[in-house]
C-alpha positions as CSV (number, residue, x, y, z in Angstrom):
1,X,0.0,0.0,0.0
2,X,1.7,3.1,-1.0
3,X,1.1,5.6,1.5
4,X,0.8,9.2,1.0
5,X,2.7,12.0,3.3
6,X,2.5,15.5,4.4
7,X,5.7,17.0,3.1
8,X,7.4,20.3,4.4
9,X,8.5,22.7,1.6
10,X,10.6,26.2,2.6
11,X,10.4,29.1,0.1
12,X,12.9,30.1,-2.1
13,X,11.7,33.2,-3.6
14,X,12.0,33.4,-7.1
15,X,9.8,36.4,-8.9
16,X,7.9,35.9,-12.0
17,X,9.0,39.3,-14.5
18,X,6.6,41.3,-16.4
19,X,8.0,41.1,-18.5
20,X,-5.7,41.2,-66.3
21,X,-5.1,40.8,-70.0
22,X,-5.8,44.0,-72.4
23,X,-5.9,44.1,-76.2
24,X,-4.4,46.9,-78.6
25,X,-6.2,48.6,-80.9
26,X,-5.3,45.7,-83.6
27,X,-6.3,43.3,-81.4
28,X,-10.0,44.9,-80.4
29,X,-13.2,42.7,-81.6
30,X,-14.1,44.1,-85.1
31,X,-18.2,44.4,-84.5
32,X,-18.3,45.0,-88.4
33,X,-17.7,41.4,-89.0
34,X,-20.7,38.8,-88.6
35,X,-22.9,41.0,-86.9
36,X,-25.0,38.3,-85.6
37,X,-22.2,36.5,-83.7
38,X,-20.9,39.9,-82.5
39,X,-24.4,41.0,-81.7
40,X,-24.4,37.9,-79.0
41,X,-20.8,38.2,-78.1
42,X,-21.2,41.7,-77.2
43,X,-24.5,41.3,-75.1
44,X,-22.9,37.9,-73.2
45,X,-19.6,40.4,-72.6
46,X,-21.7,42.9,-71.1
47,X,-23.6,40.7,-69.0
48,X,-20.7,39.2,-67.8
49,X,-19.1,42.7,-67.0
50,X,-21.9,43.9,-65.1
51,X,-21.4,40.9,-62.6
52,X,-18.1,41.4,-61.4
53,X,-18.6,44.2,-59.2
54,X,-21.3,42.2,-57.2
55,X,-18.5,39.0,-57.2
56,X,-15.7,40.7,-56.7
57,X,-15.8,41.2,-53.5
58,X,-15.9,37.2,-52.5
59,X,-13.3,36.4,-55.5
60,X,-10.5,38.7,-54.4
61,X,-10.7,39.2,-50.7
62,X,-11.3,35.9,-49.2
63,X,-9.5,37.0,-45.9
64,X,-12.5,39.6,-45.2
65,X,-14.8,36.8,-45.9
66,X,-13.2,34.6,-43.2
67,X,-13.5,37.5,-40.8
68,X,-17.1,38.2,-41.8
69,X,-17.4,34.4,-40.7
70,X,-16.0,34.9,-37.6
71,X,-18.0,38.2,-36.9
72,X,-20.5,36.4,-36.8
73,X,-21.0,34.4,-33.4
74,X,-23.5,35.5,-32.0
75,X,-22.3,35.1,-28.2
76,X,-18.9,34.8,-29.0
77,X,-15.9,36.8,-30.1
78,X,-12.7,35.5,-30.9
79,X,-9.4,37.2,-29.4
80,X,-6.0,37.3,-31.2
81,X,-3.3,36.7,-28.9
82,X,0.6,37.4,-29.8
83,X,1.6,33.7,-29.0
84,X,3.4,31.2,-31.0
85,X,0.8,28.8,-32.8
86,X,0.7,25.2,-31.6
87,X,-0.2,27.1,-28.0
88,X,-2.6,25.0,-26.1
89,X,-5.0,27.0,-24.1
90,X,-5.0,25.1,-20.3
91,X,-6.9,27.8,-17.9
92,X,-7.4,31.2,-16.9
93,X,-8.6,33.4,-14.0
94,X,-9.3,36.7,-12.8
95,X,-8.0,38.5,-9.4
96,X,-11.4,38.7,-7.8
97,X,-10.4,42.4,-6.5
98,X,-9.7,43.4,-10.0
99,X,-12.4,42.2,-12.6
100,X,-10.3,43.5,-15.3
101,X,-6.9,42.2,-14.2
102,X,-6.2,38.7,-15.2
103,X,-4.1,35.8,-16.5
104,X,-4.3,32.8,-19.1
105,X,-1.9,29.7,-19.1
106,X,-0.9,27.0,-21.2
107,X,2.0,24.8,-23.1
108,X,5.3,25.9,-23.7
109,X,5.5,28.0,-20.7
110,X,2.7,30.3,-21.9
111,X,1.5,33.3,-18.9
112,X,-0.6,35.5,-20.3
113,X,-2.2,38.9,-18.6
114,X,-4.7,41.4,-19.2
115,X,-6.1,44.2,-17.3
116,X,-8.6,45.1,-19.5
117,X,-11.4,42.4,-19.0
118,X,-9.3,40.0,-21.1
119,X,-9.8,42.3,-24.6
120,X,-5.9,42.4,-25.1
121,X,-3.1,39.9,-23.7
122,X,0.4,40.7,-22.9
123,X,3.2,37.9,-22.4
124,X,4.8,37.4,-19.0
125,X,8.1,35.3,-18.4
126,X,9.4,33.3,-15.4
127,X,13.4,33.6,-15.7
128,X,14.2,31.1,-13.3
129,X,12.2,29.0,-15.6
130,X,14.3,29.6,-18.9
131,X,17.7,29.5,-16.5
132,X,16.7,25.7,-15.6
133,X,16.2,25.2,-19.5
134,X,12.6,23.4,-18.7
135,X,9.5,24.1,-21.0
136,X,6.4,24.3,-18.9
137,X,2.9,23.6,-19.0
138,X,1.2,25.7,-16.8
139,X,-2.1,23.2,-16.0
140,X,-4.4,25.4,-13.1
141,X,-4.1,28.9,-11.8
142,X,-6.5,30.1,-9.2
143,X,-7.5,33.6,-6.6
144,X,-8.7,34.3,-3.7
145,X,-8.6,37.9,-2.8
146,X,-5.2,39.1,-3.7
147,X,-3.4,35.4,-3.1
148,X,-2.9,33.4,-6.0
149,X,-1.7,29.7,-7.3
150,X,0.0,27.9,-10.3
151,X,0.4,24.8,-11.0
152,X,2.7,23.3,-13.8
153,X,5.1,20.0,-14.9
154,X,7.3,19.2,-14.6
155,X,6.6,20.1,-10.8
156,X,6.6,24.0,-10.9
157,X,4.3,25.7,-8.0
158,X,3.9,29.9,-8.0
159,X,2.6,31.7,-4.9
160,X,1.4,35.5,-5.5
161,X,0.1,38.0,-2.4
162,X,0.2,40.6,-4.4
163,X,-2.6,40.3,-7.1
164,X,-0.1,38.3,-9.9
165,X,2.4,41.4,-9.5
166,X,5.2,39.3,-7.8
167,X,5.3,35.5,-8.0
168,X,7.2,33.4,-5.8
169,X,8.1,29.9,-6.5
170,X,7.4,27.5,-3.5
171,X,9.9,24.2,-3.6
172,X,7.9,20.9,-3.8
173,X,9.2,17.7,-2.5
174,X,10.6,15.1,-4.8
175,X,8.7,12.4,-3.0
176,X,5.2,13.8,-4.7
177,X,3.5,11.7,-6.4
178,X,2.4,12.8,-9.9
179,X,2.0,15.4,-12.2
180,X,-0.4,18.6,-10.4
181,X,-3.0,19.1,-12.5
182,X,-5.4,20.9,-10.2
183,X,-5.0,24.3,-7.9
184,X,-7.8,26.0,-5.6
185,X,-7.2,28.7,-3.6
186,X,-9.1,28.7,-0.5
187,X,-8.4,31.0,1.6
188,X,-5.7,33.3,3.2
189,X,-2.5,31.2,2.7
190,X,-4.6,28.6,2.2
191,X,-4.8,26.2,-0.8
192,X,-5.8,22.9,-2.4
193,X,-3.8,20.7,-4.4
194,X,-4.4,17.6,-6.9
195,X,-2.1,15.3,-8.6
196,X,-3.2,12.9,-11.4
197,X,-2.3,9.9,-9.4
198,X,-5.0,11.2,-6.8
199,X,-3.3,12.8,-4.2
200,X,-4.8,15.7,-2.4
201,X,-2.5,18.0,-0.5
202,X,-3.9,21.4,1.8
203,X,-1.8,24.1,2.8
204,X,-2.6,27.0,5.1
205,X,0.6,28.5,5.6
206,X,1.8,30.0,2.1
207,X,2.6,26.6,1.1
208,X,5.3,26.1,3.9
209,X,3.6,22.8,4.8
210,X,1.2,20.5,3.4
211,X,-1.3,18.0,4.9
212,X,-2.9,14.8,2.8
213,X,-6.3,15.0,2.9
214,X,-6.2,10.9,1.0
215,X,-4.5,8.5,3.3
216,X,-3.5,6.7,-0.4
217,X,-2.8,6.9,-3.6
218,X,-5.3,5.8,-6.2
219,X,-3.6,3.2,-7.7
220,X,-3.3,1.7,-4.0
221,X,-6.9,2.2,-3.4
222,X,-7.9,0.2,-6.1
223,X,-5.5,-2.5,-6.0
224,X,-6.2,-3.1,-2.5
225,X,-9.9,-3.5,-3.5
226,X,-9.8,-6.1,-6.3
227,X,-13.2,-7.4,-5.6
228,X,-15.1,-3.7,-5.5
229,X,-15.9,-4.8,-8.5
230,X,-14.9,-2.0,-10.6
231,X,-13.9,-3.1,-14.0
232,X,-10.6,-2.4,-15.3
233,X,-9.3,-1.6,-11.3
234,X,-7.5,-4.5,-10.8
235,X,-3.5,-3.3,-10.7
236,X,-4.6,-0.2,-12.3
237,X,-1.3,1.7,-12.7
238,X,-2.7,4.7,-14.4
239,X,-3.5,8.0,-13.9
240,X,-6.5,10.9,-13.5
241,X,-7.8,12.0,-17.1
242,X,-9.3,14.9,-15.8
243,X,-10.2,16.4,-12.8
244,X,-13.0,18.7,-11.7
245,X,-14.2,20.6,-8.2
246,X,-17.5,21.3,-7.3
247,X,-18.0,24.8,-5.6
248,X,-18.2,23.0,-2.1
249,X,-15.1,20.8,-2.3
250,X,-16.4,17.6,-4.0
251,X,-14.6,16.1,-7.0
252,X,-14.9,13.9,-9.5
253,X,-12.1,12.5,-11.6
254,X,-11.8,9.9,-14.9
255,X,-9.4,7.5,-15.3
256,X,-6.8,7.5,-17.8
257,X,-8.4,4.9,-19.9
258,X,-12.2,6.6,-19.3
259,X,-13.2,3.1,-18.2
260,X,-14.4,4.2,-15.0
261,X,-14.8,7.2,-12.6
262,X,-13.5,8.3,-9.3
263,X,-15.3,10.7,-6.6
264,X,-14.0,11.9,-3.7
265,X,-15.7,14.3,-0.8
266,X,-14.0,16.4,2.5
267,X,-13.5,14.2,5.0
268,X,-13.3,10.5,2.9
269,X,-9.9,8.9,3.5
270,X,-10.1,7.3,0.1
271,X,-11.3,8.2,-3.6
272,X,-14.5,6.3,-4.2
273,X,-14.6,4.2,-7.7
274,X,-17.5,4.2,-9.7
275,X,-17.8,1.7,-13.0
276,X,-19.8,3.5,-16.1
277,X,-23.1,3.0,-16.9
278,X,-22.4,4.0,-20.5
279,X,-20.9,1.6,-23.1
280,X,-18.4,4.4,-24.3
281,X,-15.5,5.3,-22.4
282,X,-15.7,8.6,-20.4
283,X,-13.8,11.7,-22.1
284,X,-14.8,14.5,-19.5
285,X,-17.1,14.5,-16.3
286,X,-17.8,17.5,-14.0
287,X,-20.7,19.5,-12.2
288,X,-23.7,21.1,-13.2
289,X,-25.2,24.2,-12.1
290,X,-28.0,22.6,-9.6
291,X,-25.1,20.1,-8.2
292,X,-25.5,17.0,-10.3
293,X,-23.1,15.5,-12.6
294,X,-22.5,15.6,-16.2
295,X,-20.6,13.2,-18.2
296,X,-19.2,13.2,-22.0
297,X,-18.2,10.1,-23.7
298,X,-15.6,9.8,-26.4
299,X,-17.4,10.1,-29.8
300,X,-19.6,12.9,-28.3
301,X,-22.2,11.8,-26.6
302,X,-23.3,13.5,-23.6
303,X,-25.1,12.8,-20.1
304,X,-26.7,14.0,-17.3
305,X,-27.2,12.5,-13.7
306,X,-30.8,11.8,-12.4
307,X,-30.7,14.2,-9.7
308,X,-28.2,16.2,-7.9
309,X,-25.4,14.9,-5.5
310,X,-23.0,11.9,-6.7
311,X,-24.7,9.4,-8.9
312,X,-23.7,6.3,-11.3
313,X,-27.4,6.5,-12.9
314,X,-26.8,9.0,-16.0
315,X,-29.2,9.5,-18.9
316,X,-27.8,10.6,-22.8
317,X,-29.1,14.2,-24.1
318,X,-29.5,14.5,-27.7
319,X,-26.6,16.8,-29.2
320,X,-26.0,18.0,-32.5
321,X,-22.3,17.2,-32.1
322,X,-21.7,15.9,-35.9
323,X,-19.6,13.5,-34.5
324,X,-16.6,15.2,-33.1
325,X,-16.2,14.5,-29.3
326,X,-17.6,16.9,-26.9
327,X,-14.0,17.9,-24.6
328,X,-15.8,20.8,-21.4
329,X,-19.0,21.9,-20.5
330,X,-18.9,25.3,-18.5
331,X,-22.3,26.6,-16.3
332,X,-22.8,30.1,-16.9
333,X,-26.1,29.7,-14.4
334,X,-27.9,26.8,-12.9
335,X,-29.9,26.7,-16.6
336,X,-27.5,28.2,-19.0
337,X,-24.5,26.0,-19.9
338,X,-22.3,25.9,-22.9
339,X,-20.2,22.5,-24.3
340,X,-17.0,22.7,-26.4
341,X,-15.4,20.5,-28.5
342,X,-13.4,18.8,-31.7
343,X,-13.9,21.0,-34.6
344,X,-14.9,24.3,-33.1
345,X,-18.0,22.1,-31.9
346,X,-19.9,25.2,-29.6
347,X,-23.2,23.8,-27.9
348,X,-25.8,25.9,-25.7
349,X,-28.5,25.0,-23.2
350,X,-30.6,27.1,-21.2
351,X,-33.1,24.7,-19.8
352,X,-29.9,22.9,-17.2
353,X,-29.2,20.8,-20.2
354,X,-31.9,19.4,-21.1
355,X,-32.0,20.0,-24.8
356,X,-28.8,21.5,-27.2
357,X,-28.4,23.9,-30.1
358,X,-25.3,24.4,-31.9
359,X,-23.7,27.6,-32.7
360,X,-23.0,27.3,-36.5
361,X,-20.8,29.9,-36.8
362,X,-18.2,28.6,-34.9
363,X,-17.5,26.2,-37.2
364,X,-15.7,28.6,-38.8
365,X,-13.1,28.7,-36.0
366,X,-10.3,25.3,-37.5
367,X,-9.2,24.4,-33.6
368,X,-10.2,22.2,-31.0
369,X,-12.0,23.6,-28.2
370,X,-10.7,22.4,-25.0
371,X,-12.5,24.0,-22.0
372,X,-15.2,26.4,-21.0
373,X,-14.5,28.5,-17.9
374,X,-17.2,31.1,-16.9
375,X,-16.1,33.7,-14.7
376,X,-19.1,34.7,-13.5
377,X,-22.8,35.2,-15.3
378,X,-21.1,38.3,-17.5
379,X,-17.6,36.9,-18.4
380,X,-16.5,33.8,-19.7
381,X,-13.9,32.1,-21.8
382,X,-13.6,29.2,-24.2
383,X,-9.7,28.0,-24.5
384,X,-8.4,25.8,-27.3
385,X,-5.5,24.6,-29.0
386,X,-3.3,27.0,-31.2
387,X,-4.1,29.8,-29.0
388,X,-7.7,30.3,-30.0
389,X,-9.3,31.8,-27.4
390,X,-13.2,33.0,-27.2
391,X,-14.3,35.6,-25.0
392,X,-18.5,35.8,-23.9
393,X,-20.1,38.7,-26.0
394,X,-23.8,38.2,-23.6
């Protein structure tokens, strides 16, 4: 059984810097000759002549047609941001005491920041990043107040008391296990911290110290239940897919494989394993606006819990995904939700997600849509892969 400990971390400060042909006149059509067939050839040249200024317009600027295309979500607006393409979009937040102030991570050690409501993005740079020659992905950021969190792999952790002026880097102990993929601020000094092998670490002290909130990893959990019943548990050796919090500190995870699910809630010493209902393996799971669960399956189908709470009875919703796999779904309120997904695949519901329509323009928009974040009910994001970003028009 592979144990999990409470390691103790000192900080070494480290700050984050802002850092057409013509003819001649021998050449012309002589009208003189066979009128008839010059008659016709003249009319049919005229006729063709008066077209082009109507065509033109779609013939020879086909990059103001693309924008036109793009113009034209109807809830969405896309924002151009001065990072390399291949950039995949992980998260973003906002410094609650600043609306307007905020910051955007991803792959190859990509900070972003804005402090105009996320219109415009600047770059920001982490030297002692670039002097250890490592190329970061930045996976979770997350505020409370003033204090912020980063999380990144290879192990990278970023403390902030300061509104994202200053960052510190807090040292992690080599004994963690896993990659973090998950950070939640909680407090003052305080924090909550997930790996993708299932550790959960909680820190009120800066990050100085950290307590396990599991007494095991996952894989231990689930080998040392072999007859739970959960299929594909036995000597699992893998890792979270995804991870998601509810607003009151539940979470729900999917395994590496989507072949089952994992729950786990304040105060249980162990993550709970749940087998699928569905016959597709899981893509994406995470919480609804009234509590309950939803639940995307590779291929993109999508599902709903009966009722609120944690559940393994799930019913399918009808979506017009044309068959590209649904990747997030974001609540904006307890009835409005939007999905993203493969192919600039943008779904809305605003019955709790109950029924779908699809936002045809945006499949306009040639990138894979990754996740959905909502702010709060008048800003949101939807993050991608190279470095599309969508900002909520309302």
């Amino acid at each position: 059984m592979a144990s999990l400990t409470s390691p103790t971390f000192t900080t070494n400060t480290r700050c984050l810097q802002r850092p057409q042909n013509s003819h001649s006149p021998s050449q012309q059509p002589r009208l003189s000759q066979r009128p008839e067939l010059n008659r016709r050839h003249f009319i049919s040249q005229t006729a063709s002549l008066s077209s082009l200024p109507l065509l033109s317009p779609l013939i020879l600027n086909p990059q103001q047609a693309n924008a036109s295309a793009e113009d034209s979500l109807s809830e969405w607006e896309r924002v151009y941001l001065p990072i390399d393409p291949g950039v995949v979009l992980l998260d973003i937040a906002f410094v609650p005491d600043d609306t307007n102030h905020g910051f955007l991570l991803g792959t190859r050690q990509t900070i972003m920041e804005t402090k105009d409501a996320g219109n415009t993005w600047v770059q920001r740079s982490i030297p002692s990043a670039e002097d250890e020659d490592f190329n970061y992905r930045f996976n979770s950021i997350s505020f409370k107040g003033k204090e912020g969190w980063i999380v990144g792999k290879p192990a990278i952790l970023l403390y902030t008391a300061d509104s994202g002026e200053t960052w510190e880097r807090i040292p992690l102990s080599a004994q963690l296990p896993g990659d973090m993929v998950y950070i939640k601020a909680t407090g003052e000094k305080s924090a909550e911290m997930v790996t993708d092998e299932g550790a959960i670490y909680i820190t009120s002290n800066r990050g100085y110290n950290w307590r396990a909130a599991v007494q095991e990893s996952v894989s231990a959990t689930l080998n040392r239940t072999v007859s739970s019943g959960i299929s594909g548990a036995s000597y699992y050796t893998g890792t979270f897919n995804t991870v998601n919090r509810s607003p009151n500190g539940n979470y729900v995870a999917v395994s590496s494989r989507g072949n089952f699910y994992l729950t786990w809630e304040p105060g249980q010493a162990f993550w709970q394993p749940h087998n699928r209902a569905i016959a597709r393996r899981i893509q994406n799971m995470g919480w609804r606006g009234d509590g309950g669960l939803w639940l995307l399956v590779r291929g993109g189908g999508l599902y709903l819990s009966k009722g609120t709470g944690i559940s393994e009875e799930f019913e399918e919703i009808p979506v017009q995904s044309r068959g590209f796999g649904i990747l997030d779904v974001g609540y904006r309120s307890k009835e409005e939700a939007w999905a993203a997904g493969g192919s600039g695949i943008l779904l809305r519901t605003t019955n709790g997600g109950k029924t779908w329509t699809r936002d045809k323009a945006a499949d306009n928009i040639a990138a894979n849509l990754y996740s959905v974040k909502f702010i709060d009910d008048k800003k949101g994001f939807v993050l991608g892969n190279d470095g599309v970003l969508l900002r909520y028009l309302g």
